[in-house]
C-alpha positions in Angstrom: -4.7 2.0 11.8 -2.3 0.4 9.9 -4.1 -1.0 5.9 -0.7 -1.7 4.0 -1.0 -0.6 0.6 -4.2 1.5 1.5 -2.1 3.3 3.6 -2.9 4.8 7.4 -5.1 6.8 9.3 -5.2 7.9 12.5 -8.1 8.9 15.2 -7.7 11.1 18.6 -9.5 8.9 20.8 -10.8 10.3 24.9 -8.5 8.1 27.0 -11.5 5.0 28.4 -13.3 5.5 24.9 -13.8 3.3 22.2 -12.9 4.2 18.9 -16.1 5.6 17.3 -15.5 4.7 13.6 -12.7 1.6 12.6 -11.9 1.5 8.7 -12.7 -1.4 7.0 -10.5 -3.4 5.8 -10.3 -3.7 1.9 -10.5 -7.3 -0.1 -7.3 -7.7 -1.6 -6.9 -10.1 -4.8 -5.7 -13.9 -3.6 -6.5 -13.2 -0.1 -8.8 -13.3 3.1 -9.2 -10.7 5.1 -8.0 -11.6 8.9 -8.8 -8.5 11.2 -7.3 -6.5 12.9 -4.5 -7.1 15.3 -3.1 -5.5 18.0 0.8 -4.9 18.8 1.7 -7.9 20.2 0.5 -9.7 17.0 -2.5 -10.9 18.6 -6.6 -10.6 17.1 -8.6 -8.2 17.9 -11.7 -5.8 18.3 -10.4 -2.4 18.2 -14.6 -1.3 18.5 -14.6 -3.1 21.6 -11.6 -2.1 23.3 -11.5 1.4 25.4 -7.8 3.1 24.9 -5.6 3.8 27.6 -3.0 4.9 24.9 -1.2 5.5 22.1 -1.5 2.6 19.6 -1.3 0.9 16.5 -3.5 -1.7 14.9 -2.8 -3.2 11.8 -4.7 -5.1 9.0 -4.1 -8.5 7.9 -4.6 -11.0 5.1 -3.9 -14.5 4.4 -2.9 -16.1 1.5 -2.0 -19.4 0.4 2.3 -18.6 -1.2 1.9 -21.1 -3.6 -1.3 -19.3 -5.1 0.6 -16.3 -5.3 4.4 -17.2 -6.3 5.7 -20.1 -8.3 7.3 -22.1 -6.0 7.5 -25.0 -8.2 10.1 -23.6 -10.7 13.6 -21.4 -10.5 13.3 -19.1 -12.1 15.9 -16.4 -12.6 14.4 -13.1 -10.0 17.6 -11.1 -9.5 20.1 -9.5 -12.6 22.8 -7.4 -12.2 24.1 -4.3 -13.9 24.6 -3.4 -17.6 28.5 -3.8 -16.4 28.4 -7.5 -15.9 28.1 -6.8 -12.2 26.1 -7.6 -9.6 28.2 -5.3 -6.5 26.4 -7.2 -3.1 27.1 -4.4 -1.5 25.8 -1.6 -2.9 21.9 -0.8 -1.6 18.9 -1.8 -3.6 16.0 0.3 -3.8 12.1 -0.1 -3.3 11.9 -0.7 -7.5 14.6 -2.7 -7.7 13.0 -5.0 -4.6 9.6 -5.1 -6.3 11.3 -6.5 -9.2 12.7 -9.0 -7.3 9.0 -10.4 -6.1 7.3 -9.3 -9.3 9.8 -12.0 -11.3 8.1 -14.6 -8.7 5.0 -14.2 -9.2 3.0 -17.5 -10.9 0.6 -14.7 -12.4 1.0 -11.1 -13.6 -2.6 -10.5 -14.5 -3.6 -8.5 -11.5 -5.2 -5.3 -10.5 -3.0 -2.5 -10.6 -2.4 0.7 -7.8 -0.3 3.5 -9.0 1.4 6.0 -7.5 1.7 9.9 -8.8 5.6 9.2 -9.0 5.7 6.1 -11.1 4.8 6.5 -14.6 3.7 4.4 -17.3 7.2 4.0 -19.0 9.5 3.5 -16.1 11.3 -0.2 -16.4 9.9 -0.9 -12.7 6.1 0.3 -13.3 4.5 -3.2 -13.8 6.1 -4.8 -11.0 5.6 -1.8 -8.8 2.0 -1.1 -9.4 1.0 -5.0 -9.3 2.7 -5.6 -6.1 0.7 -2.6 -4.7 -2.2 -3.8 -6.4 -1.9 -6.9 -4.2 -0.7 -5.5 -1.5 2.6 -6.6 -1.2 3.8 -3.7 -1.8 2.6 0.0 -0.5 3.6 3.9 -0.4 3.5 6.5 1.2 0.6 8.7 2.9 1.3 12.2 0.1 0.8 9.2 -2.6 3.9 8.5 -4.1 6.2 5.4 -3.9 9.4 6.2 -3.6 11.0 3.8 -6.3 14.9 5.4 -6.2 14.9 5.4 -2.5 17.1 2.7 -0.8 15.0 0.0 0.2 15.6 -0.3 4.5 15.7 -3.9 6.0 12.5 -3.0 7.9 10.7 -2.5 4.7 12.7 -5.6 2.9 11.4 -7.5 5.7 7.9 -6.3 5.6 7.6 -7.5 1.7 9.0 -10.9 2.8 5.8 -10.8 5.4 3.5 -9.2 2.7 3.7 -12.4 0.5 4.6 -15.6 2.6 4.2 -15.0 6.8 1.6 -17.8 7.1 -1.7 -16.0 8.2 -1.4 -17.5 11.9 1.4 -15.9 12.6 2.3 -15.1 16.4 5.1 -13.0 17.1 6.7 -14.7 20.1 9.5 -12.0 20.6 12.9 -11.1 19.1 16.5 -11.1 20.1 17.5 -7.9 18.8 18.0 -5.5 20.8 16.5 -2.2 18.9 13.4 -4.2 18.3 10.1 -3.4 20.2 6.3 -4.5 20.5 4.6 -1.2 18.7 7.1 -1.0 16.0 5.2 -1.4 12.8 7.7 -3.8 11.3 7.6 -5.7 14.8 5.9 -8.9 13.9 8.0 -9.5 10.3 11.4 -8.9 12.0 10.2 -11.6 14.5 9.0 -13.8 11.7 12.2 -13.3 9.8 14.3 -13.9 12.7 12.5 -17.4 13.6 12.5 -18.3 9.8 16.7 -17.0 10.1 16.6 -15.4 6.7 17.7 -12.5 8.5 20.6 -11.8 11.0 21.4 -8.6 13.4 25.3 -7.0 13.4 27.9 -7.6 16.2 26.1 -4.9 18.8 23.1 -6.7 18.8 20.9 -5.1 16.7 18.6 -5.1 13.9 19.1 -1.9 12.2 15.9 -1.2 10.8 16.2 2.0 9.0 19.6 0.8 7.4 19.6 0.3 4.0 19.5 -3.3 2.5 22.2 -4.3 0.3 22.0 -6.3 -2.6 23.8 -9.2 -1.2 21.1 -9.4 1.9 18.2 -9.5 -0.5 19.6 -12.5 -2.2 20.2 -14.2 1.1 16.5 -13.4 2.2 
């Protein structure tokens, strides 16, 4: 079971049973809570439904973008280096991304979720821990967040979902190549793709565990 900033859990279910005991999905702030859904990106019951095998099911929640981000105004969301450059291609990481979507938000008075390896006085804590907070954002199972690590275009991808996939949202399927129903970033690669804020390299592929650089994250 897949809950986004409230992490994942896992149950060993008797092939033909039904799982005994389904988390419940947690309110977020600005959102509704949807359900569960299965895969393919489609509703579901997973107390209802007996398991034949391994699978995922991930929560969902819908929000309205323009109660969340300012979409009214420009406002400047990306700055360079203290060198006067802003080098495209060199990889941004999960801070740096949450940044990004922090510098968008039309509030900043929001509850907060920390992580044991971002303090108080790092530049990136506010952003990081109010994204969480609203779940746009999320870490890891051993707690931490991982702000230095390179942000991969799965996870850039997923954020872009986090905060503006409308909450109907049907997968209808992908052209990549190296993109399959049961991925966990399955549905926002397909949502990306249709939206075509994202694009694949010359062997047909999406890459998902490449890094994303700078350059992409503008385009996106």
């Amino acid at each position: 079971f897949q809950m986004g900033s409230f992490g994942s859990t896992s149950l060993e279910v008797e092939e033909g049973q039904i799982p005994s005991l389904v988390p419940e999905i947690q309110p977020l702030p600005a959102a509704a809570i949807l359900g569960w859904f299965n895969e393919k990106g489609e509703k579901v019951d997973p107390a209802t439904l007996p398991i034949t095998g391994d699978v995922t099911y991930t929560a969902r929640w819908g929000r309205n973008v323009e109660d969340l981000l300012n979409t009214e105004d420009h406002s400047s969301y990306i700055s360079g280096y203290d060198t006067g450059l802003f080098c495209p291609d060199k990889a941004v990481t999960r801070a740096e991304a949450a940044t990004m979507f922090y510098k968008l938000l039309r509030s900043t008075d929001w509850e907060k979720r920390s992580f044991s390896d971002v303090k108080e006085t790092d530049w990136y804590a506010e952003a990081v821990e109010t994204l969480a907070g609203l779940g746009v954002v999320s870490g890891y199972e051993d707690g931490t967040f991982k702000p230095t690590r390179q942000i991969t275009r799965a996870e850039f991808v997923q954020v872009l979902y986090n905060a503006l996939a409308p909450e109907d949202y049907v997968p209808a399927g992908t052209s990549f190549t190296d993109i399959k129903t049961g991925d966990w970033f399955y549905a926002p690669v397909c949502w990306a793709e249709e939206l075509g804020v994202v694009s694949g390299y010359e062997d047909g592929g999406f890459h998902p565990a490449a890094s994303s650089a700078g350059r992409r994250c503008a385009w996106c």
